[in-house]
N, C-alpha and C positions, 0 to 999 in steps of 0.2 A: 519833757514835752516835745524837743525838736524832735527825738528819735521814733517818738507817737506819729508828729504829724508824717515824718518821711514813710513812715509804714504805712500809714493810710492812701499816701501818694500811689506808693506801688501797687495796692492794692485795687487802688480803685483803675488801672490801668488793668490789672489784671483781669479782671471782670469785663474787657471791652471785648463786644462780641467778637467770633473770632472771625474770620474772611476764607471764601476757596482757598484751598491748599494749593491754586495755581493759577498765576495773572490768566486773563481769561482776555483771547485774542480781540483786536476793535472789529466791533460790530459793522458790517457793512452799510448797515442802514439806520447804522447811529448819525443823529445831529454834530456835526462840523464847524467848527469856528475860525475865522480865519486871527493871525495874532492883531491886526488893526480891528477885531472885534469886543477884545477885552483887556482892561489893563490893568496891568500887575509892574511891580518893582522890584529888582535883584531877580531874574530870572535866572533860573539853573535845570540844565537840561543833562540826564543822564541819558546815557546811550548804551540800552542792555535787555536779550531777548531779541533784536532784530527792532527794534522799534523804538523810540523818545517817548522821554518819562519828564513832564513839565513841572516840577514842584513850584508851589505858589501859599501862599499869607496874603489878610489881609490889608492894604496898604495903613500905613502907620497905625490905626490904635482900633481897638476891639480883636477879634475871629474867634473863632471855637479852634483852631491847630492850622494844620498844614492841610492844603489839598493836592492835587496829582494830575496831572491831561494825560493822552496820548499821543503819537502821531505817528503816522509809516514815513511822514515824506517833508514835517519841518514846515510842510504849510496850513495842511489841516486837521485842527486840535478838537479832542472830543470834548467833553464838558468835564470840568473839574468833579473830582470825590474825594470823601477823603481817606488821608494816608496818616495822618496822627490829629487823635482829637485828645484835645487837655481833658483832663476826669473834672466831675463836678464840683464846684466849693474852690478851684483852682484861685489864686490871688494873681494872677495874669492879665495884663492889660493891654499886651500888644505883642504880636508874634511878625519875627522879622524873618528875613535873608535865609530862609530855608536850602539845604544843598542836601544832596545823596549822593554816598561815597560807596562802592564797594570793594570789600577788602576782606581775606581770608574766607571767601563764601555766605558774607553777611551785609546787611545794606543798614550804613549809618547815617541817619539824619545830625548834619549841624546846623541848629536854630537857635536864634536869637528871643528870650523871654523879657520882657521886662513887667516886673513885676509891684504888684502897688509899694508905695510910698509909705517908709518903715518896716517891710517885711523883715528886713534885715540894715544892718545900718552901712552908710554908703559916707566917706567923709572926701573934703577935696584933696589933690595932691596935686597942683598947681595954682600958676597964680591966673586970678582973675576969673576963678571958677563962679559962678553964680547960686547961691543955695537949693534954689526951685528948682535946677537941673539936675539936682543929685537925687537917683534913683535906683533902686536895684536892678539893674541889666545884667545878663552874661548869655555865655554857649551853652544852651543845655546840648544833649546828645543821645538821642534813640536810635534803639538797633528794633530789626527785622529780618526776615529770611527772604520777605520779597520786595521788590522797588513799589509795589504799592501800599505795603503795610502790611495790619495794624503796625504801627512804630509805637514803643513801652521807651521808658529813658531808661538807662544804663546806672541812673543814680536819679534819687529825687531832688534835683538843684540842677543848677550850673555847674558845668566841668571848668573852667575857666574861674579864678581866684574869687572868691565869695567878697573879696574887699575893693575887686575890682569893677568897677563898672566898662562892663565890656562886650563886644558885638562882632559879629561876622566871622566866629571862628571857621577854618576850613583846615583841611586833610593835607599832610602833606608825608609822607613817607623815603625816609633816608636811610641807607645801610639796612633794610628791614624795620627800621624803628619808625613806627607813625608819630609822628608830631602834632598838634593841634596851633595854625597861627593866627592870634585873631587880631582885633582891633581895643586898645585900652582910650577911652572914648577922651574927646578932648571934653566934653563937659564936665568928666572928676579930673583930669590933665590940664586942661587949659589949651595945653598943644598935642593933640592925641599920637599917639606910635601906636607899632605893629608891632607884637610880640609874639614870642614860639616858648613851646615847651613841650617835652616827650612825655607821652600819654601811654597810661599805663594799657596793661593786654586788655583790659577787659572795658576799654573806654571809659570809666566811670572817675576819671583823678588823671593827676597830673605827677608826672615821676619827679619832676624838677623842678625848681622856681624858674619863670620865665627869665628870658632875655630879649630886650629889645635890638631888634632889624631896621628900624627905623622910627623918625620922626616926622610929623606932617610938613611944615614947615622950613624943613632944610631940604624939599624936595626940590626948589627950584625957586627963582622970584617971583613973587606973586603968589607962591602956593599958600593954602589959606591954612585951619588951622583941623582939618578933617582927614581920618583914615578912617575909608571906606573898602571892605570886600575883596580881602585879598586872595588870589588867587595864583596857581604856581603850572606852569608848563617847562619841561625837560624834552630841547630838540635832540630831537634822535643823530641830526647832522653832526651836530660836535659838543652835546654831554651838557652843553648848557644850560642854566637854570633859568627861566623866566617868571616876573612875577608880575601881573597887574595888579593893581589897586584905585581907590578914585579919591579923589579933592577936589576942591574948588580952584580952578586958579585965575587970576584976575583977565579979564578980556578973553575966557573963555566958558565960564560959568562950571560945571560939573563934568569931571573930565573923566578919563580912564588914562592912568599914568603907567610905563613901563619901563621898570630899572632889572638887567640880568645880574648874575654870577656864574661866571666863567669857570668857576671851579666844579658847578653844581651843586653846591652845597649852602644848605642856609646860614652856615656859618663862613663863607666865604666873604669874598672881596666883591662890595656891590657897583655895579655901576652909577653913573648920576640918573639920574630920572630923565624922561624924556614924553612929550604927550603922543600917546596911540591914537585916542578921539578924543577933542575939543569942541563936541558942539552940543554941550548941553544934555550929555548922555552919560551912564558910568553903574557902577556897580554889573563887571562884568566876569565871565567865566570861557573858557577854551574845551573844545570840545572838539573829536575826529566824526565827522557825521556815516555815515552806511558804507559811502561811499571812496572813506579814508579821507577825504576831504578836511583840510582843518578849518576851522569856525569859530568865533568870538559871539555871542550873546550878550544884549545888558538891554537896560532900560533907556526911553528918551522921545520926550522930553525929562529932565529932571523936575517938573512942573506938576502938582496935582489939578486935576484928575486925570493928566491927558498922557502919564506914562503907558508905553507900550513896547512889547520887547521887539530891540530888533535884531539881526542874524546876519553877519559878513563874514564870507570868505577871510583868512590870515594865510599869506607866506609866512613861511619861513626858511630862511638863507644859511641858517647855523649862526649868525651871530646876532640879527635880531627879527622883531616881528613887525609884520608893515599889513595892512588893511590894504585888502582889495575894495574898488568900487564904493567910499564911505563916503561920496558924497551927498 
């Protein structure tokens, strides 16, 4: 019966009408949003084609998939459409932390599913987990030929351990091998980590059992007990690896935290953490904008309804990353 319903999954993706065989340039006289006009959380902006590509979910629970903006210039975004819709009869309840990766000539969506309660069975693996929290989450992963879709998943499930309850996977690619590193949530943990594992060619599986990068908790005092959205920058200065992620940490609410490796590798020697933004902001991503410019995106306040993405300049020195202008 699982191998019915998987087939059905594909299927009904298959069937999704198909879209121009070519992004089709912004309308001059299309309606413009500016980013204080709508809010969204975990913003990820790909930069491909000469122009930003805004992926966006509905914040916490409901949507039909993913949607998409555009923008020439990072301040004025067209209206969302969309770039992956769930097929019908989906047992989806909330679609999160959307990202587009492009790699070998194909554009990967990593999003977050979670889906109703017993689709699959989800047990604790720490202490102090609470029952009602335990849910089926993980990374699914759709591929596409363009950054605006349609996006089909690579497998009908989660890429990310089907026992794990897990979120925010993202791309990370070492020695040619892409990796997949996501977040194993502290609600089946107790104290959530970051874990990696080499993803097979065809996106759909996992070559290895994971290993954990880290824990929430030993990031620093006061950090709370949350890995959020991690994400990885390699300075061109001196090979270094950088990664943000977010937590809570006390007396500064919802952070964006930043620990390198010097060796550039994920299996290297990490540094201690340190906070990039402390004010109530996080779930953020690195980007070079048009103009080679490097940029940091994320959401903030950490408050619903009133998230909105915001967009800062980053240095970088070669040995770390410092915010321009974040007051």
């Amino acid at each position: 019966m699982k191998r019915i319903a998987s087939l059905i999954v594909l299927a009904a993706y298959a069937i999704l009408p198909a879209i121009a065989a070519e992004p089709q340039p912004q309308n001059a006289a299309e309606t413009t949003f500016a980013a204080e006009d709508f809010r969204i959380r975990d913003p990820f902006i790909l930069v491909d084609g000469g122009r930003y590509w805004l992926y966006e979910s509905k914040p916490w629970f409901g949507g039909a998939g993913v949607c998409v903006r555009q923008s020439a210039d990072l301040a004025n975004w067209t209206e969302k459409k969309p770039a992956m819709t769930l097929p019908a009869g989906h047992a989806v309840t909330a679609v999160w932390a959307p990202e587009v990766h492009r790699y070998n000539g194909r554009y990967y969506m990593f999003v977050t599913l979670t889906e109703k309660k017993g689709t699959r069975p989800v047990e604790a693996m720490g202490e102090g987990v609470k029952e009602k929290d335990l849910v089926p989450r993980g990374t699914w992963i759709f591929a596409a030929d363009r950054p605006d879709g349609p996006f089909t998943p690579t497998r009908p499930g989660p890429v990310t351990p089907e026992d794990h309850q897990a979120l925010d996977g993202t791309l990370f690619v070492q020695d040619g091998q892409p990796f997949m590193v996501y977040c194993h949530e502290w609600c089946q943990m107790g104290n959530g980590t970051i874990e990696y594992a080499p993803l097979a060619d065809d996106f759909a599986s996992l070559k290895a059992p994971p290993k954990k990068l880290l824990d929430a908790r030993s990031a620093m005092p006061g950090a709370h007990a949350v890995t959020d959205g991690p994400f990885f920058y390699k300075s061109p200065k001196s090979g270094r690896l950088h990664m943000i992620w977010s937590n809570g940490v006390d007396g500064h609410g919802y952070c964006v935290l930043t620990r390198s490796s010097p060796s550039g590798r994920l299996d290297g020697e990490w540094t201690k953490d340190k906070i990039l933004f402390g004010k109530d902001g996080g779930h953020g991503m690195i980007f070079r904008d048009l103009e080679g410019r490097l940029r940091i995106t994320f959401h903030q306040p950490n408050k619903s309804p009133l998230e909105r993405m915001k967009i800062f300049e980053v240095e970088d020195d070669g040995e770390r990353l410092v915010l321009v202008d974040s007051k």
